[in-house]
C-alpha positions as CSV (number, residue, x, y, z in Angstrom):
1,X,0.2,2.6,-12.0
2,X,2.7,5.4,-10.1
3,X,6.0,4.6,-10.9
4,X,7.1,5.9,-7.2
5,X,5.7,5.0,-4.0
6,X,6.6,7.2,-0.9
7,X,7.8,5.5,2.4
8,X,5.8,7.7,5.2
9,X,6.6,6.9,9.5
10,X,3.4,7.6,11.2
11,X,4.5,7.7,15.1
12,X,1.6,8.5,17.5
13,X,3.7,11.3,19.9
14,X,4.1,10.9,24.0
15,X,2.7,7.5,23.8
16,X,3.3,5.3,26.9
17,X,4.1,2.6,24.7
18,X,5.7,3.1,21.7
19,X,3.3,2.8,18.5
20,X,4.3,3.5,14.9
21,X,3.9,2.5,11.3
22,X,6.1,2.6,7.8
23,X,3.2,2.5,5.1
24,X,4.2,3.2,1.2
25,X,1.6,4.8,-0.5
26,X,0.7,7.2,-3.8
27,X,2.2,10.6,-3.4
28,X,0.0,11.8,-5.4
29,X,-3.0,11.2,-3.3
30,X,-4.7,14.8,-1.4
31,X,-4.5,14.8,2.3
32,X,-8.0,13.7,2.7
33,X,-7.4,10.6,0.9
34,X,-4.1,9.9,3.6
35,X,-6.2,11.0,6.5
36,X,-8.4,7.6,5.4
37,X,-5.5,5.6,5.4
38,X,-4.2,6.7,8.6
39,X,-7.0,6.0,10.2
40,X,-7.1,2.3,8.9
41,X,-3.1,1.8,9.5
42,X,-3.4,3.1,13.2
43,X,-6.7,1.4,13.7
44,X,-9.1,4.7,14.5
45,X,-12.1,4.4,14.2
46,X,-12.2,7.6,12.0
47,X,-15.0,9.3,14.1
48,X,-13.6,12.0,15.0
49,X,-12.1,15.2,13.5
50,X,-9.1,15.9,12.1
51,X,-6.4,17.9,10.5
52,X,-2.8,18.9,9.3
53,X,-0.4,21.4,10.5
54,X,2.2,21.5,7.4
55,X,4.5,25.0,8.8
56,X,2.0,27.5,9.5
57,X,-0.4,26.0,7.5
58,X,-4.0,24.0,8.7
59,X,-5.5,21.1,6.3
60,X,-8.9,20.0,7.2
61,X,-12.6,19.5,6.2
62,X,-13.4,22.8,5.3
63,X,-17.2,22.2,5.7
64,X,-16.2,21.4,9.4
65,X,-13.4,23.5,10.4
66,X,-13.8,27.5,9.3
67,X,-10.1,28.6,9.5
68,X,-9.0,25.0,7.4
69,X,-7.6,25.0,4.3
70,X,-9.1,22.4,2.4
71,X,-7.3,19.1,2.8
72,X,-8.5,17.6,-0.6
73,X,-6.8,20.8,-2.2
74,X,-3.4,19.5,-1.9
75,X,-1.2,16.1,-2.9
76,X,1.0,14.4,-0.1
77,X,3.2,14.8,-2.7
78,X,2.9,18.6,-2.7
79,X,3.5,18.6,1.0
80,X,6.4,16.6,1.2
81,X,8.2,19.2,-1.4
82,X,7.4,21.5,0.7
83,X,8.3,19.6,4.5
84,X,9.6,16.2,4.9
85,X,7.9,15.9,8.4
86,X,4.9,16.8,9.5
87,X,1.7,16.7,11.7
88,X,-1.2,14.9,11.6
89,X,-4.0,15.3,14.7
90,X,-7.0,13.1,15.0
91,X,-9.7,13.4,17.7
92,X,-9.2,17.3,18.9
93,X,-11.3,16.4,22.0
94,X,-8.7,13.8,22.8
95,X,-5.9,15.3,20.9
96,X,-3.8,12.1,19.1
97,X,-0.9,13.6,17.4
98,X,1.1,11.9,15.1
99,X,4.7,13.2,13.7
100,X,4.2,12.1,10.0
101,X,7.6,11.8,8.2
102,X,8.4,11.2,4.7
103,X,11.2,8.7,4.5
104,X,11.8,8.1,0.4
105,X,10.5,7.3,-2.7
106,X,11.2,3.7,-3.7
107,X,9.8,1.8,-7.1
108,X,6.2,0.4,-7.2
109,X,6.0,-3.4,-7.2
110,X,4.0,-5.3,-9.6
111,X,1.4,-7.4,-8.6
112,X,1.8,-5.5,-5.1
113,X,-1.3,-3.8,-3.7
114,X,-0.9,0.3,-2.5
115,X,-1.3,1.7,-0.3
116,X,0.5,-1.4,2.2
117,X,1.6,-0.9,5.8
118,X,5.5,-2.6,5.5
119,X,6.2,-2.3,9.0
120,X,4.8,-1.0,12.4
121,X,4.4,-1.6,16.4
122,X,2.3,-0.8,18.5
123,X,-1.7,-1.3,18.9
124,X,-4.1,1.6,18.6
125,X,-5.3,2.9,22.0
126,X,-9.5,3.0,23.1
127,X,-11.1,5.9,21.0
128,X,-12.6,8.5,23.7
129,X,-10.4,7.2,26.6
130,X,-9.3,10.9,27.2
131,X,-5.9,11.2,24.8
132,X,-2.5,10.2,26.4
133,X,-3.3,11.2,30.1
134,X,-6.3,8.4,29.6
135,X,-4.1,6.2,28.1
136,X,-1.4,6.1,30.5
137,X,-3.7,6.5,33.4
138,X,-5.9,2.7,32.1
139,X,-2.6,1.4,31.5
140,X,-1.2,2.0,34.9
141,X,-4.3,1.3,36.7
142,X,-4.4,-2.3,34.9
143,X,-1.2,-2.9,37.0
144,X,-3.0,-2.4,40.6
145,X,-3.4,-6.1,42.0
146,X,-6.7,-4.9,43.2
147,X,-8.6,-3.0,40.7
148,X,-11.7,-1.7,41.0
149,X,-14.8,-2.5,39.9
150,X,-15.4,1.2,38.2
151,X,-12.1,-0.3,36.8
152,X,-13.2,-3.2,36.0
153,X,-16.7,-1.9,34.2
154,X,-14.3,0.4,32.4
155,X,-12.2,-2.1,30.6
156,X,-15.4,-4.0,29.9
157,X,-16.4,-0.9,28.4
158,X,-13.3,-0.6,25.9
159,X,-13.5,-4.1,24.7
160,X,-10.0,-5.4,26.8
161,X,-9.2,-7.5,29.8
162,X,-6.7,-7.0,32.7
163,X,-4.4,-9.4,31.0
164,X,-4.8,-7.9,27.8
165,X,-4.1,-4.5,29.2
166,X,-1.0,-5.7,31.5
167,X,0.2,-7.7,28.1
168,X,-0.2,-4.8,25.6
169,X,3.5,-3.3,25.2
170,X,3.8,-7.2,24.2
171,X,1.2,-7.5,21.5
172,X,2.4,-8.0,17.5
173,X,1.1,-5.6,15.4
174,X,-1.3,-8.0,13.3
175,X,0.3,-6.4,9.8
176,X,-1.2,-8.5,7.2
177,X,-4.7,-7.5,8.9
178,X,-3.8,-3.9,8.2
179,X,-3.0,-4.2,4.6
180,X,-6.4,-7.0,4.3
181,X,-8.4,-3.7,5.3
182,X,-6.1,-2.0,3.0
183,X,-6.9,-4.0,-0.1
184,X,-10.6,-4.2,0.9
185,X,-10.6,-1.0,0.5
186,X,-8.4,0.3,-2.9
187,X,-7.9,-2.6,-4.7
């Protein structure tokens, strides 16, 4: 077992509502290993693209993405020597990015299970709702006291209700789900 864990923020930018998590994880892991745990911490779907920008450099699938430098070539440890904050974009059709920042190293627990999301708020928006701009936009038209039925269909569509919607900024962050996926996954 590592000996040091990292504490990482994960903040999904110019969200309407604000939506974060503080995971502690390997360093040692390669970017494509992270990009899989972002997408379970965040709740993606992890159907879309993705990539890094560390400075001026691009991490990405390289089978995918031409002008990507492969992001199983480097450790999260390896970036964080090199930047302690960071992007992360997932989806470049809807364009989610997150500011990724590297808090500290702290000592692994025994008996404790890593990677584990420690804190965090905020639920994942609708994959393919149209980035941000879709986001706010389904969010403000859930206020109307008359929605529409193209509305309506809509938030059928996505899996919510009106009152789900109109409730969100109040939802808990369900954080012992997150590190059940988690565990299901690397333990």
């Amino acid at each position: 077992m590592v000996d040091q864990m990292a504490v990482i923020r994960i903040k999904l930018l110019d969200s309407p509502v604000p939506i974060w998590r503080k995971i502690q994880l390997n360093p040692d892991i390669n970017l494509d290993e992270f990009h899989e745990i972002i997408q379970i911490v965040m709740g993606w779907e992890n159907c879309h693209l993705y990539g890094f920008y560390v400075n001026d450099k691009f991490y990405s699938e390289v089978d995918m993405m031409d002008h990507a430098i492969a992001s199983d070539s480097i450790t999260l440890k390896e970036v964080i020597d090199i930047n302690k904050k960071f992007k992360y974009e997932y989806d470049f059709g809807d364009g989610w990015i997150h500011e990724i920042t590297f808090n500290k190293y702290v000592e692994a627990v025994d008996g404790v299970t890593y990677p584990r999301c420690a804190s965090g708020k905020g639920l994942c928006p609708p994959e393919d709702i149209g980035g941000i701009w879709g986001y706010e936009e389904l969010l403000h038209d859930a206020e109307s006291p008359d929605p529409s039925e193209e509305f309506l269909e809509t938030v059928e569509y996505y899996g919510y209700t009106i009152e789900d919607l109109r409730e969100i900024k109040n939802k808990p962050l369900n954080i012992d789900e997150i590190n059940r996926l988690l565990k299901y996954k690397y333990d």
